[in-house]
Structure formats: C-alpha cells, structure tokens
C-alpha positions as CSV (number, residue, x, y, z in Angstrom):
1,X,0.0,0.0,0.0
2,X,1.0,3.6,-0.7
3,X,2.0,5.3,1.7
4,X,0.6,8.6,1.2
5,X,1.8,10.7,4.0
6,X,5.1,10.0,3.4
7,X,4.8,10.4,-0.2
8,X,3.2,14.1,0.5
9,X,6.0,14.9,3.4
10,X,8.7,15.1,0.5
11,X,10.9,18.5,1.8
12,X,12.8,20.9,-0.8
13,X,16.6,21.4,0.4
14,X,16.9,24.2,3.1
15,X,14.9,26.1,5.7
16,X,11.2,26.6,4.5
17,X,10.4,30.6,4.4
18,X,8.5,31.9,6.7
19,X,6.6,35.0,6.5
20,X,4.9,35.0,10.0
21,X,6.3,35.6,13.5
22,X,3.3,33.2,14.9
23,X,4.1,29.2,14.1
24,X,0.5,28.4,14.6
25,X,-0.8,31.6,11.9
26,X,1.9,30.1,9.3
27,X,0.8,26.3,9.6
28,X,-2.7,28.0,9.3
29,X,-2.0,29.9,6.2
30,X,0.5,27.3,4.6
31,X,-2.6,24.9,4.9
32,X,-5.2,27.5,3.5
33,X,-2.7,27.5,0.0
34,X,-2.7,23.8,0.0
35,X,-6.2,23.9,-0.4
36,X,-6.7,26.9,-2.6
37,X,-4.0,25.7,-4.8
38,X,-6.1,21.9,-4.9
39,X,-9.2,23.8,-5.4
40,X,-8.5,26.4,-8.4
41,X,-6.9,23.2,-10.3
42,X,-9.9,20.9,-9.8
43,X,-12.0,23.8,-11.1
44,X,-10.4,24.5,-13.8
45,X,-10.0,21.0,-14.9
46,X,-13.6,20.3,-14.3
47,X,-14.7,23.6,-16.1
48,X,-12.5,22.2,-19.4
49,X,-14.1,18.4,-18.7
50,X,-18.2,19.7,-18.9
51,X,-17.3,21.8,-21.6
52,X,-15.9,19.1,-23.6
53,X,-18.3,16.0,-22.7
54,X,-21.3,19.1,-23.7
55,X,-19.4,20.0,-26.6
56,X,-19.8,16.3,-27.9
57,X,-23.3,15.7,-26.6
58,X,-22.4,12.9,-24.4
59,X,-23.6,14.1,-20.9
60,X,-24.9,17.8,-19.6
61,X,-23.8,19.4,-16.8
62,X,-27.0,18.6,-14.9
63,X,-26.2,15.1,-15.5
64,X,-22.6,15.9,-13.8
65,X,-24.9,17.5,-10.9
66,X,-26.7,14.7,-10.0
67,X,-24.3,11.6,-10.5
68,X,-24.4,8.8,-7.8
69,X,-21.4,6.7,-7.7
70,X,-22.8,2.9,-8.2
71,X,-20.1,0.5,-7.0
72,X,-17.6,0.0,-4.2
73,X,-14.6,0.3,-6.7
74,X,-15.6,4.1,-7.2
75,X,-16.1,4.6,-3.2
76,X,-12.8,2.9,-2.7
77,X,-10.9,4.6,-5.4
78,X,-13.0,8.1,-4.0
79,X,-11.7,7.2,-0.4
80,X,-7.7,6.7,-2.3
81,X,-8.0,10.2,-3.6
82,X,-9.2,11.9,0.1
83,X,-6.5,10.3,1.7
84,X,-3.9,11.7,-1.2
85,X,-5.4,15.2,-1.1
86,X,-5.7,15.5,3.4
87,X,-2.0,14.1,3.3
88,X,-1.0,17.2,0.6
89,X,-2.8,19.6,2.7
90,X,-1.7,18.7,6.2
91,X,1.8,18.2,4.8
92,X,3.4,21.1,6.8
93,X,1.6,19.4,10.2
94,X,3.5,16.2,9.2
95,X,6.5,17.2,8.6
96,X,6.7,19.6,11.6
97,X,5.5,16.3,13.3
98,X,8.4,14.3,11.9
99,X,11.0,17.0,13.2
100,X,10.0,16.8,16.7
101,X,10.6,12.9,16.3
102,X,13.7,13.3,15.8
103,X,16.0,11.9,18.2
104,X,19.2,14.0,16.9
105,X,17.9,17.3,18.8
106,X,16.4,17.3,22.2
107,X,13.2,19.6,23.2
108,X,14.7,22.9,23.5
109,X,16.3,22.3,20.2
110,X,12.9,21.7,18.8
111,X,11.4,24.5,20.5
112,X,13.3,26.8,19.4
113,X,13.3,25.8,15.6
114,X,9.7,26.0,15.9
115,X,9.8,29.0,17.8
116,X,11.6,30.7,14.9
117,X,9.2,29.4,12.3
C-alpha cells in the first residue's frame, strides 16, 4: 500500500520561508494555499471536462450534478484520492510532526526551531 503521507512529506533542500512571526498563523496559512491551490486546479479542470463532454453531446452538466457513484470500486478509489489530497494539505503538520521525532535534537532544540518558524 501507498504510503501517502510519506509520499506528501517530500521537503525541498533548506529552511522553508517563513513569513509569519506566529508558528501556529503560518501552519494555518500554509494549509489554507494547500487547499486553494487543490481547489482552483480541480476547477479548472472540471470547467474544461463539462465543456468538452457538452461540446460532444455525451452528458450535460446537470447530469454531472446529479451523479451517484454505483459500485464500491468508485467509493474505494474516491476514499484513495481523500486520503492523497488531506495528506497534501496537512503536509506542513507532518513534517513539523516528523522533526519533533527526531532523536538527533532534544526539546529545547525543537522548541526553538519551531519558535523561529
């Protein structure tokens, strides 16, 4: 099985920037941008998707609008993609999560990296 949190925790090289003097007001916002930035993609790839199956005649957007999935592949494969997407957005929780598990620093050295965040 995937493992999805880990797969979403993937860091760039460096210190993250931080534009913030409150940890808890950056988490907030960095979480806010994972979600708008999941949001205005889906959109926009669902806007181009209508437009092309009504384009073609082969399904309105009120047929879109009222679709009920109809087997437990779809739910499963629906669950998949929730546990992908809440693992992109709560990627900043897990990694902060992952640097206080690490056994190279002790707590005041964690503290104070998250204090400067």
């Amino acid at each position: 099985m995937i493992d999805y949190i880990k797969l979403a925790s993937s860091k760039s090289k460096g210190k993250r920037p931080y534009f913030h003097d409150d940890p808890a007001v950056e988490r907030v916002l960095n979480v806010t941008m994972a979600i708008a930035g999941e949001l205005a993609v889906t959109r926009e790839r669902m806007d181009s998707i209508e437009r092309i199956l009504e384009s073609k005649g082969l399904v309105t957007r009120e047929e879109i609008e009222n679709y009920v999935p109809n087997s437990e592949e779809i739910e499963i494969q629906r669950q998949t993609w929730h546990s992908e997407y809440i693992s992109r957005v709560l990627r900043i929780i897990q990694q902060e999560m992952e640097e206080m598990e690490n056994p190279d620093k002790s707590i005041e050295e964690i503290a104070n990296d998250i204090n400067e965040m």
